[in-house]
VEXNUFI-964134 format. One record per residue (C-alpha): x negated, y, z negated. Coordinates in steps of 0.001 Angstrom, whole numbers, plus 500000, padded with zeros to 6 digits. Layout:
BEGIN
XYZ ...
# end
This chain:
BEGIN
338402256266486098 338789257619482454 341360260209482196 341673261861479300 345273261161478540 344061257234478699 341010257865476604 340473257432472647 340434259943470612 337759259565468254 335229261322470115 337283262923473260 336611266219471899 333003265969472354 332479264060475765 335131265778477727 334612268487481033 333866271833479792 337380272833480829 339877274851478657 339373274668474695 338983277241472019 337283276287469176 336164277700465386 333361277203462388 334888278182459233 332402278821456155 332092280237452858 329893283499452452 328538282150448994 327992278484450746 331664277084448604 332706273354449358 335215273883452485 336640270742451124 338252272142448164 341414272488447553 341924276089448017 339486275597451276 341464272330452143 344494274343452016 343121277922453430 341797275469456838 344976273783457434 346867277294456920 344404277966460001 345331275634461681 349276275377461954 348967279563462554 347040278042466014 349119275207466928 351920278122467273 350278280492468968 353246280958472025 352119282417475302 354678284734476981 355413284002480506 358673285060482683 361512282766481379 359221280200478904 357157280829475637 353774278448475907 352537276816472702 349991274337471878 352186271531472198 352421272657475553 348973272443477383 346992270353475151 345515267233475790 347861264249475607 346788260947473999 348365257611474813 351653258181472406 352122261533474080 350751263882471588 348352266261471293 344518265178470984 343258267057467852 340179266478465909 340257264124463583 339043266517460434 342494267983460423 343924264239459355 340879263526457296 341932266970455631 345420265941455568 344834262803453800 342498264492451489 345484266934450822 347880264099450243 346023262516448021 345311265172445894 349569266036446001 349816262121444675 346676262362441597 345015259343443823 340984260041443045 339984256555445423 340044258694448438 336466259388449936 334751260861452802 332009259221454131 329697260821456624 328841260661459591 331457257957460106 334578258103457348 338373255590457620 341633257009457610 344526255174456059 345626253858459520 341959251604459284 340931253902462165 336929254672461835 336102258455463104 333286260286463628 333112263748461584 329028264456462472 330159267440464615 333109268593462640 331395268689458940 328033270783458428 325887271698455683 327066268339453943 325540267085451068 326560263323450345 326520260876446874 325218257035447512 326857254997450218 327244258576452627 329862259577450523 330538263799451163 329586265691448404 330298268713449485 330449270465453264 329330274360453570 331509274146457274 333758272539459144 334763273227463133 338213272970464417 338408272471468497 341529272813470334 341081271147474308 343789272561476714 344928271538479818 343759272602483277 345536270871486156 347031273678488466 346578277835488677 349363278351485828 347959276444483612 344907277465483394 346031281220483666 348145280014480492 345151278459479088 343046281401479241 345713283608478097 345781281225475296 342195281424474371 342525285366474194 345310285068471793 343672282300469368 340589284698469363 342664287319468133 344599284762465869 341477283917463626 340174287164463381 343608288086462026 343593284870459533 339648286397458964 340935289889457823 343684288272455355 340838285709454159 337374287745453361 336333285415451453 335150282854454168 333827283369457148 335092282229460633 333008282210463934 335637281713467184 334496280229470233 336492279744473675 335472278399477180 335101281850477956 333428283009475751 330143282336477355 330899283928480327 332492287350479190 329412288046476922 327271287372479002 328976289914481906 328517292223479100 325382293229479559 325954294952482430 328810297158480532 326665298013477367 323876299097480026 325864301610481749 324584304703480202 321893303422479391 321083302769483295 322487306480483931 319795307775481563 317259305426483474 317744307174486695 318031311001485424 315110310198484052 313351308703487101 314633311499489219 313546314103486773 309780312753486609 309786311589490702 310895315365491660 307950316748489184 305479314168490627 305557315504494343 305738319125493278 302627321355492967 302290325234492548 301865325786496314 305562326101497006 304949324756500840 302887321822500541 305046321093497384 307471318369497855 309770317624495544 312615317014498145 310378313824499550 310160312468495258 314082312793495198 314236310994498385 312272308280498155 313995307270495029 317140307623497261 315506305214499862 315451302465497040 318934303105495903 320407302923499187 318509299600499485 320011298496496368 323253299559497059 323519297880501028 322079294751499372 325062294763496581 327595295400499452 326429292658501619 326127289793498586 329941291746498124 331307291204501537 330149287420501535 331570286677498883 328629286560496263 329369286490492682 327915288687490397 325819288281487309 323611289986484732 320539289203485985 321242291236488586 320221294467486231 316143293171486794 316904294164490871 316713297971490761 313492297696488816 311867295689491244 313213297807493999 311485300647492042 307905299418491548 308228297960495342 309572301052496936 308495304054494966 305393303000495497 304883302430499714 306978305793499731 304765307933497423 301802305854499691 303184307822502598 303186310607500565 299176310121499527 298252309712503259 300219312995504259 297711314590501803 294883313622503690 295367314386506936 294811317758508797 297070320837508226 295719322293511892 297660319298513498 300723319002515052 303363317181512536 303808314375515043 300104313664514802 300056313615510999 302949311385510804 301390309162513319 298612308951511101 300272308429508198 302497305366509133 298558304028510696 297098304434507620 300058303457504606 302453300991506719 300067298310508131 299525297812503111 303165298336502860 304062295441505460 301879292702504423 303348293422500864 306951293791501978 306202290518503802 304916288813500750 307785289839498458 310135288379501215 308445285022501207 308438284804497597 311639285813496679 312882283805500118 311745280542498729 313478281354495375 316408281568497500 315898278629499146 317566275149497990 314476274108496004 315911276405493245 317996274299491465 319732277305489275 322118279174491158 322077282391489112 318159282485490258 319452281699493881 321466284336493986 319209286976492480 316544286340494681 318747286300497593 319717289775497002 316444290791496183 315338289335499710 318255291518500964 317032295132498864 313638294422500381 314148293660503831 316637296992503991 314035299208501713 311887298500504062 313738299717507255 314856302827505174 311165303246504783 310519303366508524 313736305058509259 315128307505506853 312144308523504763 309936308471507971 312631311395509084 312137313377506173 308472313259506071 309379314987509282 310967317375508250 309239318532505574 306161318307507227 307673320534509981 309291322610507361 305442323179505905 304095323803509310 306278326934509371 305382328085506056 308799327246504599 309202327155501218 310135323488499783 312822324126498083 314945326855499347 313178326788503097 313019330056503455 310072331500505303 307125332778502266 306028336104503046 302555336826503156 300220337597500287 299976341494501127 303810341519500960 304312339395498109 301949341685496088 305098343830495906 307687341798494898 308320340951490913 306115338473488844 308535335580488890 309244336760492582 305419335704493185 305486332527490810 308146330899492792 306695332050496312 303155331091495564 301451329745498859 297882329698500482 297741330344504093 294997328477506380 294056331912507452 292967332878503632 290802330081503609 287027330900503377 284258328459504958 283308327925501458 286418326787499961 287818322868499937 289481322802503102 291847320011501332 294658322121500046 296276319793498097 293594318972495856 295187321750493654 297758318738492942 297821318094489281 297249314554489677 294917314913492652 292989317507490576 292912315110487739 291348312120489559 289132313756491653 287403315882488866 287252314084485855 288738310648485972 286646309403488595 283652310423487248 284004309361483680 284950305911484267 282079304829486407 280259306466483724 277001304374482551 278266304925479077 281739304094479525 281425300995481150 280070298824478563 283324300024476547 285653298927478564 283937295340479547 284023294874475964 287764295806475773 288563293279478476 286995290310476493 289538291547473583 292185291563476092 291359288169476918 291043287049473116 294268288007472476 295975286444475724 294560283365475050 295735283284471850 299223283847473088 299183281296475765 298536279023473461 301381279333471654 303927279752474859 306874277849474160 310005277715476220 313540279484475808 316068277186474262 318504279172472663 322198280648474364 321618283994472631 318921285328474854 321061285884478107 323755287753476025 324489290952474370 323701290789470692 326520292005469016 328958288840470267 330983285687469818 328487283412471457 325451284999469335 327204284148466123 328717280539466700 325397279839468499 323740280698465522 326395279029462915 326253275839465043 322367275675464731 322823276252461265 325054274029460063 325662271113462759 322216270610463831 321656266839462062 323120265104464900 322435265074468529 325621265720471209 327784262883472215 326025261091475352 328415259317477986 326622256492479599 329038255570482679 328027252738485158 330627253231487789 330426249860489485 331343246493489359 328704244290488140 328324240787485891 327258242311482391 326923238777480665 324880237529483068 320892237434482611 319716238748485765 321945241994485212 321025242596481369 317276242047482643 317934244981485103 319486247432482359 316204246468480814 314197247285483062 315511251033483246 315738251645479484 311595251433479344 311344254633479837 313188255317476660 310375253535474291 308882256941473973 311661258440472473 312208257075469090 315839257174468800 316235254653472124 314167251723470498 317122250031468862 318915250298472150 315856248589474049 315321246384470946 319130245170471596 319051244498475317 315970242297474677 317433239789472399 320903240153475017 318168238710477422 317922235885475843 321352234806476011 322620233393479258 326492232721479882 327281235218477659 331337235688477867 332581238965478050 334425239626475521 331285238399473102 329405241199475449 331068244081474013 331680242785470164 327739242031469678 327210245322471295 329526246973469046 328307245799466019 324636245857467028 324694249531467445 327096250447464102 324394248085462203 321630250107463497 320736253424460814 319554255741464344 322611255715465630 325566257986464203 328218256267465814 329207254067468946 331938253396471018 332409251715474771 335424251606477098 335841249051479504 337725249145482804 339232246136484077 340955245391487666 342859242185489237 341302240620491970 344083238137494072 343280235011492430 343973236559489090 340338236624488157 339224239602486049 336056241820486807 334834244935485782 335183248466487651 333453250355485411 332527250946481102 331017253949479376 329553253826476455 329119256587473745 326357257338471744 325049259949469128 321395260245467675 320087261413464681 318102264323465491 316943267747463957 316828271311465384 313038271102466003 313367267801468335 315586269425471058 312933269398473492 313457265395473326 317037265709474672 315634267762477342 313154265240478153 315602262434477539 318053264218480497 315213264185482985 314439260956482528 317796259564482719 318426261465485645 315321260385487904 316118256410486954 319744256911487289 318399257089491727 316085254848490897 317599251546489296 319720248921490609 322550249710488126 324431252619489170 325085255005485995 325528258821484837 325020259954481974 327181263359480515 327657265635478265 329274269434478249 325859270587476549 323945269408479412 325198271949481273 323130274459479424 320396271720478454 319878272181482500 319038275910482457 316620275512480132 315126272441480868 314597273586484420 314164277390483691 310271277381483831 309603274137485898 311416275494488806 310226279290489457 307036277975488449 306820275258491145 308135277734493550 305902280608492471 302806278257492630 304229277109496462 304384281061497272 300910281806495602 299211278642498290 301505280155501397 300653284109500655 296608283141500540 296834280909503784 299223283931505097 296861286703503875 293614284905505298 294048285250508900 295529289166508123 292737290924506237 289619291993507119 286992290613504903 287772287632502870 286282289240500001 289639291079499709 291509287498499441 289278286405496654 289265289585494305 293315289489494613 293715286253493649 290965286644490758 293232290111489572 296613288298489932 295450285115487918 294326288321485379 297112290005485404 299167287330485382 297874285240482353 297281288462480351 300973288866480619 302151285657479486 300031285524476133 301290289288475205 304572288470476052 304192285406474167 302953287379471005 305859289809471349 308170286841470839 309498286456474502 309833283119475366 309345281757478908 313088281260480152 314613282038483599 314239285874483215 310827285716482537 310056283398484663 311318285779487178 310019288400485836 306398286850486137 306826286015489947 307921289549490330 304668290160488723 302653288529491364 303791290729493877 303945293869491874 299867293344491304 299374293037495013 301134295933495412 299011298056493234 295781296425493607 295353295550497592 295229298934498248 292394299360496092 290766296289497165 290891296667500616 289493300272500626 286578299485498644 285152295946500606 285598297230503720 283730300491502760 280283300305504375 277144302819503430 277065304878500220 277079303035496738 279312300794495061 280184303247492555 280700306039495583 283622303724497199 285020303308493723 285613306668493099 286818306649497159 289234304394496416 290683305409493370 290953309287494982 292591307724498062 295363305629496179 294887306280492848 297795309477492809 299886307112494167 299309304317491803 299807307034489267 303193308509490438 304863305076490902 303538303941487261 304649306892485769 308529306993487349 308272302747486412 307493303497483408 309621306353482294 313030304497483935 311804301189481838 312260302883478458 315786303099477964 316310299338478511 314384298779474916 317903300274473818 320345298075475180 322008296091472773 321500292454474668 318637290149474692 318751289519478334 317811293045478691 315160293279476095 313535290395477974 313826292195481036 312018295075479039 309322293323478019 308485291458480851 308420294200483304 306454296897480624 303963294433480143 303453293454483901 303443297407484269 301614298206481552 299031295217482662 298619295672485814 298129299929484858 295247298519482942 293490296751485893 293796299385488378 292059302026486844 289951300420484652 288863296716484716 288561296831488757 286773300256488769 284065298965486708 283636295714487373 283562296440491350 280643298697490840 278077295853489389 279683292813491457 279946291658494721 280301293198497617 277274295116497821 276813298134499904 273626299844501876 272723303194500411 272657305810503643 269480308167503564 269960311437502516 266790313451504629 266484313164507643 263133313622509619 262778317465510818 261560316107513825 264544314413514779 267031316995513759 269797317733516012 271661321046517237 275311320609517330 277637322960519109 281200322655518842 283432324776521111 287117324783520277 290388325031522458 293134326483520506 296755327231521175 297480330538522095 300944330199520652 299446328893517397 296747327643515066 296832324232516226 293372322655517767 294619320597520975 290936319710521904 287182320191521217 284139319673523148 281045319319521384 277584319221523206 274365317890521419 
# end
């Protein structure tokens, strides 16, 4: 209904689609008056070197002239500084001193009236608004759209008048220019992923380095450093099918998509080196199908129930209640990497725990699989012969040795002999109770200051156009609010009472935003009126709103249509408006778009309101409340779904007491290390959620369901059972983490941030909040008696059937 070659000008650059348009601040590095001569001059230099830029296509040369927007006398929609600028030129040229600016709202010589709030910045003004002096002025160019060669022209276009003032920038040092296009946005913020690259490479050498030296021990058989190197090859073929499935149906891809191979990695690592814990523990004497058997009883049933929960999380992130598509689509593919890991889990790292379980069963060394001699023979061989060919045999092994082999594990070792011991130490644990009311402190503290992302620069690499206009615009054009379309796309009686009482009625909600009173105060004395004509509609509204000090400026187009008996009536009007507002109050426009939106399907007037900024005024205004509503909606479905699957319900309520923890620690320290809560860390923190339960259940679940003994007995049971593998997966998390802190974007220092404080967080609970707070709380357990009564002993005799073809025990029959 308004088409842009029908609209006026005076404030079409700044209510238009996003479209095509490349656009430039120019300033003054020691804060000079742009509208000096030599400024005056060096801007309009600018800008006939853009309104020739020519684009070469086969058989015709492009220029300005040629896909800008048209106005109604067929030329080219510019802003109007460039004629304020002219004029002010002229009238320099002629000695005339009675020319002035005024601002927000100046007159041209024509007796037009236009709006220069967005186009001057940094102004400072005499009485009666008159410009001072302006630190910057902004220059847009809008280009035309319509079919696929024009806007390949167009975009070609906005490449070359990049290049064009950074070229005018290099002849002119002493200002400073900022150039913006409609792509800008975009190609910076696909950058990310190409300033990661190496960084990403050094990520995974690292991560295979410290995954390979995890599973390895000195015993070169029960070593395995093949199974480190191939879980970590499990998650990246994950990864990879999920990346070629979003691929094949036609998915787009976007930076965000950098946080998926670090969830992969705390998610997979982990159930893989799980497998790798319970492998420990079973029996070397049995046969390898046995052991696996047991393994996949023993790690799988955790690993499920958590694979299951990160599918239902991430699923309902997919889901239509997320309202932002990049979020969507990341935790659609995440759902994808999951579901897959998880098969690879069963499938292809089940195999190789085969393997190499068979491959031990023969006394095979890890690496090379060659058979290990034995001891007697070794004893010949050279020192770093015997280093690398290091192995115990069952056969070696006394009666009063540890028949658990792999306790000479580093980690294992580690745990079991000193860890364990020291942290259920009386001594220790008033320490680290203490040390968890400081962690509190200081989350609290944070949370209380938790404020939400609003700024463009923290989704793109640093170094880049969109940082620096961002941050020029902010600067220097920050004193008035964007240009806000109010369109009511139907026909209705505006001068009649019953219709102005209805706008009325849907403008209340504006009373609590300051800059909306006039507005509402104006529609109540319209109410008064009845009969009102038309065309006395539009003038009192008109000059109601340019006599009114909140507004900046005002403007309204009206629609009209024919109807058979030559009566007039009204399609449709929009009217324009721009507030007064300050960098601090942007949270109101955020507000202000909500609340338009939810009475715009709520009122009997059917209206829209628009504006290109919106469009990123959406991300962040439903960044948090959406992940957070659907996070909160997963958190209700994973208790009700994790009630009827565990064992004690004791289990349910120390996981959701850890999570709420974990979860609130790592908002007030990420708050405190100046990350603000936008869609990446909002992400991030429902990644959290899941990455807790994957750590902590475990833990959890061994200790409750523990019967006999002593609390502190199950603790140190639990933490020897799943503690290596908490370990291993922390320490490969952690180590493949680091290198992001080096990429030069913010949407990857976020990432950073986020994820090394859930780590580092969740780290902290494991093994040492739970461990020593589960040993004075809740469940308690019934000591077993150590003597027994003589008279009651027993006489046990245990006969064995063995193999004859090998060690294995097939059966045993014990009489008592």
């Amino acid at each position: 209904l308004f088409p842009v070659n029908r609209s006026k000008p005076r404030l079409c650059s700044d209510l238009q689609t996003p479209g095509r348009y490349g656009r430039v601040i120019i300033t003054s590095f020691r804060k000079a008056n742009m509208l000096d001569q030599h400024h005056t001059d060096l801007i309009l230099k600018l800008h006939s070197a853009v309104t020739r830029i020519q684009v070469q296509r086969p058989g015709f040369n492009y220029t300005f002239a040629h896909i800008c927007i048209l106005n109604n006398d067929k030329t080219c929609i510019v802003d109007d500084i460039v004629h304020v600028l002219e004029e002010l030129k002229a009238a320099r040229s002629s000695n005339r001193t009675n020319f002035a600016i005024t601002y927000p709202i100046t007159h041209l010589k024509d007796g037009r009236e236009v709006y220069n709030g967005h186009q001057l910045g940094g102004v400072t003004v005499h009485s009666k608004d008159r410009v001072k002096s302006a630190e910057a002025i902004q220059l847009t160019y809008y280009l035309q759209a319509i079919n696929s060669l024009n806007d390949m022209v167009a975009e070609k276009w906005e490449s070359i008048f990049c290049d064009t003032v950074e070229l005018f920038q290099k002849s002119n040092r002493k200002v400073k220019m900022y150039p913006f296009t409609s792509s800008s946005l975009k190609e910076d913020f696909q950058k990310t992923s190409r300033v990661s690259e190496r960084y990403l490479i050094t990520s995974l050498v690292l991560v295979v380095t410290l995954a390979i030296l995890c599973c390895s021990m000195q015993d070169c058989v029960r070593s395995k450093p093949w199974l480190g190197l191939l879980g970590l090859l499990t998650v990246t073929l994950a990864t990879l099918t999920a990346a070629g499935i979003i691929n094949l149906t036609g998915g787009k891809y976007n930076s965000t998509f950098l946080g998926i191979p670090f969830i992969m990695l705390g998610h997979g690592l982990y159930g893989t080196f799980e497998m790798l814990s319970s492998w420990r523990k079973t029996r070397e004497d049995q046969h390898v199908k046995e052991r696996t058997a047991a393994v996949f009883a023993d790690s799988m049933l955790s690993f499920s129930l958590t694979t299951a929960m990160y599918l239902v999380t991430f699923g309902i992130g997919a889901s239509p209640f997320t309202n932002i598509e990049a979020a969507r689509i990341f935790c659609c593919n995440s759902c994808i990497a999951i579901f897959f890991n998880y098969l690879y889990v069963l499938s292809f790292y089940g195999s190789s725990l085969v393997f190499t379980g068979y491959i031990e069963n023969n006394y095979q060394h890890s690496i090379f699989c060659r058979k290990v001699p034995k001891p007697e023979v070794l004893q010949e061989k050279p020192a770093w012969y015997r280093f690398l060919l290091t192995a115990r045999f069952s056969e070696d092994t006394d009666d009063s040795e540890e028949t658990n082999t792999y306790e000479s594990h580093l980690l294992v070792w580690f745990l079991k002999r000193y860890y364990c011991d020291w942290i259920t130490n009386t001594y220790v644990k008033p320490f680290v109770v203490l040390f968890y009311l400081v962690y509190i402190s200081f989350a609290l503290m944070g949370y209380l200051q938790v404020s939400e992302g609003s700024d463009l620069s923290n989704i793109v690499a640093t170094a880049t156009r969109t940082i620096e206009y961002t941050t020029a615009q902010q600067k220097y054009f920050s004193n008035y609010s964007p240009v806000i379309g109010f369109y009511i796309y139907e026909s209705i009686e505006y001068w009649n009472t019953s219709v102005q009482e209805d706008v009325l009625e849907y403008t209340k909600g504006f009373v609590r935003i300051s800059w909306f009173e006039s507005y509402l105060n104006y529609l109540r004395k319209l109410n008064i009126s009845t009969g009102l004509p038309k065309k006395n509609f539009t003038d009192m509204l008109r000059n109601s709103f340019l006599k009114t000090p909140q507004f900046a400026h005002f403007s309204e187009d009206i629609i009209f249509s024919k109807k058979y008996n030559n009566e007039v009536d009204v399609v449709a009007s929009r009217m324009f408006l721009v507030a007064k507002t300050m960098e601090t109050k942007r949270e109101e426009l955020y507000d202000l778009l909500e609340t338009l939106r939810k009475l715009s399907l709520t009122s009997k007037v059917k209206f829209i309101v628009f504006n290109p900024s919106f469009v990123y005024m959406d991300r962040y205004a439903s960044s948090v409340g959406a992940p957070l509503q659907n996070s909160c909606i997963s958190a209700l479905f994973l208790l009700f779904f994790s009630a009827f699957l565990v064992a004690d319900s004791l289990i349910n309520v120390w996981l959701t007491l850890t999570v709420a923890s974990v979860e609130f620690g790592v908002i007030g320290f990420m708050t405190l290390w100046k990350v603000e809560l936008d869609c990446i860390s909002v992400l991030c923190l429902i990644y959290g959620i899941n990455y807790t339960i994957d750590n902590c259940a475990p833990l959890l679940s061994t200790f409750v369901l523990g019967k006999e003994f002593t609390r502190t007995k199950w603790v140190k049971n639990a933490l020897e059972v799943h503690g290596v593998a908490i370990l291993q997966s922390y320490l490969c998390y952690i180590v493949g983490l680091i290198p992001l802190a080096a990429v030069p974007s913010n949407l990857t220092r976020t990432l950073f941030r986020c994820l090394f404080l859930i780590a580092l967080v969740t780290f902290f609970h494991c093994f040492a909040i739970l461990p020593v707070i589960l040993t004075f709380l809740p469940p308690s357990k019934k000591k077993r008696k150590e003597k027994k009564n003589p008279e009651n002993r027993e006489e046990i005799e245990c006969v064995e059937m063995v193999d004859m073809d090998s060690t294995r025990v097939v059966d045993q029959i014990t009489t008592v």
